[in-house]
C-alpha positions as a Markdown table, in Angstrom:
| # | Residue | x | y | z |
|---|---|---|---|---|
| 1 | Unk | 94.5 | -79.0 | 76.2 |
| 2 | Unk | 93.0 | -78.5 | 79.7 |
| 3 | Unk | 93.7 | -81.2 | 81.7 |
| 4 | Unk | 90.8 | -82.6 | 83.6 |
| 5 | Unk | 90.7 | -83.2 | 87.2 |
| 6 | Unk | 89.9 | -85.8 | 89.5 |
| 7 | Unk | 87.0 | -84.5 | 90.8 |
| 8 | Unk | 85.4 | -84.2 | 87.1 |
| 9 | Unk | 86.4 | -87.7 | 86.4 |
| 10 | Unk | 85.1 | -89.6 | 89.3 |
| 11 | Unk | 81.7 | -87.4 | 88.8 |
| 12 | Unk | 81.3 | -88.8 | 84.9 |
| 13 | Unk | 82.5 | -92.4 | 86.5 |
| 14 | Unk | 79.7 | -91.9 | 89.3 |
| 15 | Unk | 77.3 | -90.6 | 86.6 |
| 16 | Unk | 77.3 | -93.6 | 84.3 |
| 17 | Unk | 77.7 | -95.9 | 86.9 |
| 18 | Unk | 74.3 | -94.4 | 88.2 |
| 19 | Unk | 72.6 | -94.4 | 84.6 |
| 20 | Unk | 73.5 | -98.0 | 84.5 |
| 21 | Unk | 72.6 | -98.7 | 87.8 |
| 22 | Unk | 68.8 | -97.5 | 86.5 |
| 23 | Unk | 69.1 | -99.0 | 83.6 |
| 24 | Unk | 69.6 | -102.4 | 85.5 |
| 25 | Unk | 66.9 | -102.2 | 88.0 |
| 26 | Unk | 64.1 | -101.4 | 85.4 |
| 27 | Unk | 65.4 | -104.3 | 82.8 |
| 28 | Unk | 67.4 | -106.4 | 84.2 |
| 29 | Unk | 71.4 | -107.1 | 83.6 |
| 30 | Unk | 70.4 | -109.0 | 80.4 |
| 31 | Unk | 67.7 | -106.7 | 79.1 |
| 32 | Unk | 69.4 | -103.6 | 78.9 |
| 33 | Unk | 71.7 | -102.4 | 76.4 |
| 34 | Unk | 74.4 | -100.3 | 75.7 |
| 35 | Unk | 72.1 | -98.0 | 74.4 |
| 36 | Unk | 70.0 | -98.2 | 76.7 |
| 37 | Unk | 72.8 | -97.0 | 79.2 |
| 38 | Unk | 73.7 | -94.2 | 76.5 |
| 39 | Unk | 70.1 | -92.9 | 76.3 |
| 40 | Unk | 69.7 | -92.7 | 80.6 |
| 41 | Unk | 73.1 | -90.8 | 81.0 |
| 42 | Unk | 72.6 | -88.4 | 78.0 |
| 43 | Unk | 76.5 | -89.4 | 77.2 |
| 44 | Unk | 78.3 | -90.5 | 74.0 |
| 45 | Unk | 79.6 | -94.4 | 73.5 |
| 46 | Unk | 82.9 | -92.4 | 73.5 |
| 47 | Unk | 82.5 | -90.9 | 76.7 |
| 48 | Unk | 81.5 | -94.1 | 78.2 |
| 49 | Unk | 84.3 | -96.5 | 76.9 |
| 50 | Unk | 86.8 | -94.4 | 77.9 |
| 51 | Unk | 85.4 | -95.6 | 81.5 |
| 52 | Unk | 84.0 | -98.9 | 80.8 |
| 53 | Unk | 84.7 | -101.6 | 78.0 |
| 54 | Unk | 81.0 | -103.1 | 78.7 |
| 55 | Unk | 78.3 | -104.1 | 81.4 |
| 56 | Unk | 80.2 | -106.4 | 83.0 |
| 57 | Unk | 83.0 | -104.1 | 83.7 |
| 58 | Unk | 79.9 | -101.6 | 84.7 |
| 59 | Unk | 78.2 | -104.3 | 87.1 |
| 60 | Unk | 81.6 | -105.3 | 88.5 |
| 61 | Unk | 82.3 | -101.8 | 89.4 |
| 62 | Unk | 78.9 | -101.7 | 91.3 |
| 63 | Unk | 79.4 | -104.8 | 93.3 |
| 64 | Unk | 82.5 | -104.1 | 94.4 |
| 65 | Unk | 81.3 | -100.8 | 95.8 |
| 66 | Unk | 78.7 | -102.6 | 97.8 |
| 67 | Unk | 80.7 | -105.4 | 99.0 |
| 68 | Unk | 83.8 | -102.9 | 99.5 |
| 69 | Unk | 81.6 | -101.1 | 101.6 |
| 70 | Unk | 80.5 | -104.5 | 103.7 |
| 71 | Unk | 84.5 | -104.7 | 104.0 |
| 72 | Unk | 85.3 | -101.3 | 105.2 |
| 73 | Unk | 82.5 | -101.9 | 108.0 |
| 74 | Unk | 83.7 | -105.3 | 109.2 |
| 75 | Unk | 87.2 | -103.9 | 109.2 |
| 76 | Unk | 86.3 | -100.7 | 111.4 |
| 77 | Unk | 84.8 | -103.3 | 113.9 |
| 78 | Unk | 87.6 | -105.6 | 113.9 |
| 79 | Unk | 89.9 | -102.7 | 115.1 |
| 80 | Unk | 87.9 | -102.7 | 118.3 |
| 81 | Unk | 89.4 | -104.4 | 121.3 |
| 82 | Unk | 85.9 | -105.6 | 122.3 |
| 83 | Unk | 83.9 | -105.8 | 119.5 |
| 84 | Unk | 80.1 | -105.7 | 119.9 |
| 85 | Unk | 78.4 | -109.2 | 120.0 |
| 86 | Unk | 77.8 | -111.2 | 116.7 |
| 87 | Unk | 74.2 | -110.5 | 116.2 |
| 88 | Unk | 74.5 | -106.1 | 116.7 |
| 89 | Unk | 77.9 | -106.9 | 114.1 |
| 90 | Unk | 76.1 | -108.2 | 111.4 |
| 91 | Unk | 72.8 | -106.3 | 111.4 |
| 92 | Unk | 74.8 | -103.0 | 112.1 |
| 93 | Unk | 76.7 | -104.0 | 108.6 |
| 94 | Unk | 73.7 | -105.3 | 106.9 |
| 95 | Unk | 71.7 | -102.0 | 107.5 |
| 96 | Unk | 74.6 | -100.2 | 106.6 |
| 97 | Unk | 74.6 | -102.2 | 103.4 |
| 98 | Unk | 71.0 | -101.8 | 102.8 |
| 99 | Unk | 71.3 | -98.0 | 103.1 |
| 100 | Unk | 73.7 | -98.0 | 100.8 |
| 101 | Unk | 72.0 | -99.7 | 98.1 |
| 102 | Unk | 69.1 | -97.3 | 99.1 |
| 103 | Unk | 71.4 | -94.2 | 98.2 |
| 104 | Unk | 72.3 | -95.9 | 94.5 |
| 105 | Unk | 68.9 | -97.0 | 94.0 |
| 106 | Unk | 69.8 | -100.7 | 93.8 |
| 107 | Unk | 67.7 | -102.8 | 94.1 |
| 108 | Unk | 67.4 | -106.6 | 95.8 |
| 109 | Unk | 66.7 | -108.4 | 92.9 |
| 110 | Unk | 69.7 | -106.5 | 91.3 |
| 111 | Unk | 72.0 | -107.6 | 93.4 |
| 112 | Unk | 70.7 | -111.3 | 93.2 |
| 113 | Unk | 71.4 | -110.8 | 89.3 |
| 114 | Unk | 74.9 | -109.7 | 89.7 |
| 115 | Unk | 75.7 | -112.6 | 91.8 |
| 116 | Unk | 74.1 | -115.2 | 89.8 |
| 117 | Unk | 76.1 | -113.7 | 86.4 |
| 118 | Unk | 78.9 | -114.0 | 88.8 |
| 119 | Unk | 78.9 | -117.7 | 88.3 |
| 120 | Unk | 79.0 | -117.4 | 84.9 |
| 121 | Unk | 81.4 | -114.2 | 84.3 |
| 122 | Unk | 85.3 | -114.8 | 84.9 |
| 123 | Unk | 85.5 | -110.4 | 85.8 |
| 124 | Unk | 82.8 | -110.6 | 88.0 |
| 125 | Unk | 83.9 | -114.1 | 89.9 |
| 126 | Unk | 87.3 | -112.9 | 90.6 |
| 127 | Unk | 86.1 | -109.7 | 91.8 |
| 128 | Unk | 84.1 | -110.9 | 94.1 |
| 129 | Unk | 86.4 | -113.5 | 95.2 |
| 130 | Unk | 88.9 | -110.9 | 96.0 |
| 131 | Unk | 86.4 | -108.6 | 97.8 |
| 132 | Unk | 84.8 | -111.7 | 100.0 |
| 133 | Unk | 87.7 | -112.9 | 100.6 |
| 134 | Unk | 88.6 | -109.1 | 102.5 |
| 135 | Unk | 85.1 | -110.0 | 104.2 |
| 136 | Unk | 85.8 | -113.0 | 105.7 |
| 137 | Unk | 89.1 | -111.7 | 106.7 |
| 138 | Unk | 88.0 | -108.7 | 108.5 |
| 139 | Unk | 85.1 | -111.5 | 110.0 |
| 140 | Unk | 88.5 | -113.7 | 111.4 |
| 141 | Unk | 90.3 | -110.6 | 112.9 |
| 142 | Unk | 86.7 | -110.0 | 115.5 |
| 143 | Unk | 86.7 | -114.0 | 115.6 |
| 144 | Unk | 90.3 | -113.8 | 117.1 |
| 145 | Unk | 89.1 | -111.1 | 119.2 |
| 146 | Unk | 86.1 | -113.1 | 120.6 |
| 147 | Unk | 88.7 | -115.6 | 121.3 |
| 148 | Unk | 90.9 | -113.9 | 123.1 |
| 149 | Unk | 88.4 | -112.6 | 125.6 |
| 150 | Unk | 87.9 | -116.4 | 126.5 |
| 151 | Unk | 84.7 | -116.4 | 124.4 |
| 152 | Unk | 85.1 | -118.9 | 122.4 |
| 153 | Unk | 86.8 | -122.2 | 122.3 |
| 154 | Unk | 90.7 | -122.6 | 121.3 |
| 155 | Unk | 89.8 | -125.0 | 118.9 |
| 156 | Unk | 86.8 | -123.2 | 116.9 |
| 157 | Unk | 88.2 | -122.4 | 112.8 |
| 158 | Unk | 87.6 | -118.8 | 112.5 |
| 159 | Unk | 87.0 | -119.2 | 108.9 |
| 160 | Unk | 84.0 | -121.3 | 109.4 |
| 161 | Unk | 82.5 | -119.2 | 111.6 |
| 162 | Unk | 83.0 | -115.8 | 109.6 |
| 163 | Unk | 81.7 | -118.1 | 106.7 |
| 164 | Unk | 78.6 | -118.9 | 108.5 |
| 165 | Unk | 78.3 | -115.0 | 109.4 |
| 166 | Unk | 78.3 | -113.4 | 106.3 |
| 167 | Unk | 76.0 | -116.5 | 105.0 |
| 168 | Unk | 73.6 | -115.0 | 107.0 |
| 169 | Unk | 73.4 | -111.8 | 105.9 |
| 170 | Unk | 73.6 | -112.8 | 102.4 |
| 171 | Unk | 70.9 | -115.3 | 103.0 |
| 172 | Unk | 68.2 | -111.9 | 104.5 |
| 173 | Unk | 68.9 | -110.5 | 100.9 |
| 174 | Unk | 68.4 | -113.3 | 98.8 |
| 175 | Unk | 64.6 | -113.7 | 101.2 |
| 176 | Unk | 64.2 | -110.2 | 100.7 |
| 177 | Unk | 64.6 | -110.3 | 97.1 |
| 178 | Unk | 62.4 | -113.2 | 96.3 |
| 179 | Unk | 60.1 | -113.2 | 99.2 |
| 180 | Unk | 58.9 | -109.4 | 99.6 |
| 181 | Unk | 57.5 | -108.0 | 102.8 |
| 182 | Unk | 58.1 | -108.1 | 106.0 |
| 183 | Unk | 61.8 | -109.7 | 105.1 |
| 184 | Unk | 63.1 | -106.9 | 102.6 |
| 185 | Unk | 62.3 | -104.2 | 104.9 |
| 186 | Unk | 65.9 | -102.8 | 106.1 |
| 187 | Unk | 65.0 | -102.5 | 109.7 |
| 188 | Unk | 63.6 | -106.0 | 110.1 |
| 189 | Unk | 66.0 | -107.7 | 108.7 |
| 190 | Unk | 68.5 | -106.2 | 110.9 |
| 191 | Unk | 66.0 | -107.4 | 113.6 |
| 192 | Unk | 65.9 | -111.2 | 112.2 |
| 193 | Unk | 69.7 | -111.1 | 112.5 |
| 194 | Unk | 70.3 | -109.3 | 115.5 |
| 195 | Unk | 67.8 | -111.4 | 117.8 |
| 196 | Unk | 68.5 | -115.0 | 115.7 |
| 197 | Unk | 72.1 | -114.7 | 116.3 |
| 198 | Unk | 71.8 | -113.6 | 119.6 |
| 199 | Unk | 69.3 | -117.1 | 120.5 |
| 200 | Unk | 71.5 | -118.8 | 119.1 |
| 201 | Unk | 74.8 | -117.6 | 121.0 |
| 202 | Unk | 72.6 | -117.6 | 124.1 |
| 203 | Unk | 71.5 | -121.4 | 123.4 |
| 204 | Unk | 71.9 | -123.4 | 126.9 |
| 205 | Unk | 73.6 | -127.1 | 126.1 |
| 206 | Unk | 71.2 | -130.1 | 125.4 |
| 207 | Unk | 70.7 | -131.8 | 128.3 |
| 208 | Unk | 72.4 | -135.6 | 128.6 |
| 209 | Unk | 69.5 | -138.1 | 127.5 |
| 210 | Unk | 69.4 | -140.8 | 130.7 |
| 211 | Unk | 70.4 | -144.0 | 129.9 |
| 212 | Unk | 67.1 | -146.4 | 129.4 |
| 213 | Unk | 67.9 | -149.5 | 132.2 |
| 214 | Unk | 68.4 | -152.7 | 130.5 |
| 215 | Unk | 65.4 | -155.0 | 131.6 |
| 216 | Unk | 66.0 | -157.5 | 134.1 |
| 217 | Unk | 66.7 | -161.3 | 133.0 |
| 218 | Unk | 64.0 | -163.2 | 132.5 |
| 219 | Unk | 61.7 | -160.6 | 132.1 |
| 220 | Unk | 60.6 | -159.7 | 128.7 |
| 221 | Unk | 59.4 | -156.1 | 127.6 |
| 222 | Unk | 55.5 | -156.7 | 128.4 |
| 223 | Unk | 56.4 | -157.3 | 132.2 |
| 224 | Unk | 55.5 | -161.3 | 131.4 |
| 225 | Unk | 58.5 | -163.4 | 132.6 |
């Protein structure tokens, strides 16, 4: 027997992987079936369980491309010596991530699904623990970095602050899912993030509220003594 290569295997992965991916956005994650995948690649169940047991091994797969691909991009940055400012980080990676699902036609509301089974599916939890995790790593390595230009305070948890980061990205696709135009357009949601962050970064301190002087004895607060 021939044996098959690499190349044709990672082409049938990529083809049902796709098929399901369609599958998804027209029905849902719950509404479609396994023949339902069968039927949009034109494969047999054979064929497919020799790649996948189920859906949830088939949505797992497809998250952890796109969040995979959110922690290649935070990496590359974090391997600059002076990485860009916060704001041009994350909307460079969101973009990139919105492009992506462009390419595998994935929707917003998809990708809201997937996470929301997430709470509910042990595969699909750990996976994504496992890949965030990487995330908020890469986010502490350009943290330290920030840091060690003087940017930031000694004291500051880089944790925290690479959670609050990636919050904000994820919170752009959960507007753009459920809220629509202008928000799930790629471009302005990079916008919202670049110029919000950079406010915020640029914020001056509040100014020291002056003391109210006490009133003077004997005189009560209508000026009557």
């Amino acid at each position: 027997m021939a044996r098959v290569s690499r190349e044709h295997l990672d082409a049938r992965r990529r083809q049902i992987l796709d098929g399901a991916t369609a599958c998804f956005a027209r029905r849902g994650f719950h509404g479609t079936s396994m023949q339902h995948i069968l039927a949009e690649t034109g494969l047999s169940a054979g064929a497919v369980y020799r790649y996948f047991r189920g859906k949830d091994e088939m949505i797992a797969a497809i998250l952890a491309e796109v969040v995979g691909t959110v922690g290649a991009a935070f990496a590359e940055v974090a391997q600059e010596e002076h990485p860009p400012e916060p704001g041009e980080v994350v909307a460079g990676v969101f973009l990139r991530t919105r492009h992506l699902l462009a390419s595998r036609g994935i929707p917003l509301t998809l990708v809201v699904e997937a996470w929301s089974e997430a709470a509910r599916t042990p595969l699909l939890r750990d996976m994504l623990t496992e890949r965030v995790t990487e995330v908020i790593g890469a986010w502490e390595r350009i943290i330290d970095r920030y840091r060690a230009a003087g940017r930031l305070p000694a004291d500051v948890r880089s944790d925290r602050v690479a959670r609050a980061m990636i919050g904000c990205a994820h919170g752009l696709l959960l507007q753009g899912a459920l809220l629509g135009p202008p928000i799930d357009d790629p471009e302005e949601g990079a916008a919202v993030l670049r110029e919000g962050i950079a406010a915020l970064v640029a914020m001056t301190p509040a100014p020291t509220p002056t003391p109210t002087p006490a009133p003077a004895e004997g005189v009560t607060g209508d000026g009557e003594s």
